[in-house]
C-alpha positions in Angstrom: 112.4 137.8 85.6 110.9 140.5 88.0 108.6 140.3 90.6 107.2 137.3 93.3 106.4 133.8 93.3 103.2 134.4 95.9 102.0 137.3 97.5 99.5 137.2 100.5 98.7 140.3 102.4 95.7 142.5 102.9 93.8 143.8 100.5 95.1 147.4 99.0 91.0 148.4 98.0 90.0 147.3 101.4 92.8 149.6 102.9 92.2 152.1 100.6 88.6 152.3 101.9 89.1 152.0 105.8 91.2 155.2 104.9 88.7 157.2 103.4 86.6 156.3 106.3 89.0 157.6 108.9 89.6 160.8 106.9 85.8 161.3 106.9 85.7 160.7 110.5 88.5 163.2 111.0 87.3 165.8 109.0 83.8 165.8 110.9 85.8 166.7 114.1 86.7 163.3 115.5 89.9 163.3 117.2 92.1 160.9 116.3 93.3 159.8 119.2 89.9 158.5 119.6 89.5 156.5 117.4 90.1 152.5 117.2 92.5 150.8 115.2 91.2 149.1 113.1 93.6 145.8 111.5 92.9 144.2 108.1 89.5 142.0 107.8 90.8 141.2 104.4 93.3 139.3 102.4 94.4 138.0 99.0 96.3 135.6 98.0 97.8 136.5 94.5 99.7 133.6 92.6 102.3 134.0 89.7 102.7 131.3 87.1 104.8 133.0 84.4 107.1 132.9 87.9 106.5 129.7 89.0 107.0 128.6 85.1 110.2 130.0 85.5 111.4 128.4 88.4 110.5 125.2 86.7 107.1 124.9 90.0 103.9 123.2 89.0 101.3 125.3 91.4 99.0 122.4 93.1 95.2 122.9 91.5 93.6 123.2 94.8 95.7 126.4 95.4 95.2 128.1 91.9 91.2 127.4 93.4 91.4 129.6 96.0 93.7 132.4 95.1 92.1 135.7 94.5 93.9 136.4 91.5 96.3 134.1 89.3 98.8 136.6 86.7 100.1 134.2 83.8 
């Protein structure tokens, strides 16, 4: 078996984007050093079952409800 149980972090699209925005910033002739940083206003939480299947886990319903994306 490869790969996590759980996974919460921020969200790779939403970091994705705040960089595109910086670079913009940066290429108008903002200086970086200028510039806030800027932490993560988003985060997923992504659940494996084919893992937790594995492991012989039963994920609680209310969990699976609220994760952003469930792989089976």
């Amino acid at each position: 078996m490869a790969g996590g149980l759980i996974s919460y972090g921020t969200s790779l699209t939403d970091s994705y984007r705040q960089t595109g925005v910086y670079t913009g910033r940066v290429l108008k002739g903002e200086k970086p050093a200028d510039m806030p940083v800027l932490q993560p206003t988003k985060f997923e939480l992504v659940i494996n079952l084919k893992a937790a299947k594995a492991l012989g886990l039963t994920i609680a319903p209310g969990v699976l409800a609220i994760a952003d994306e469930v792989i089976e």
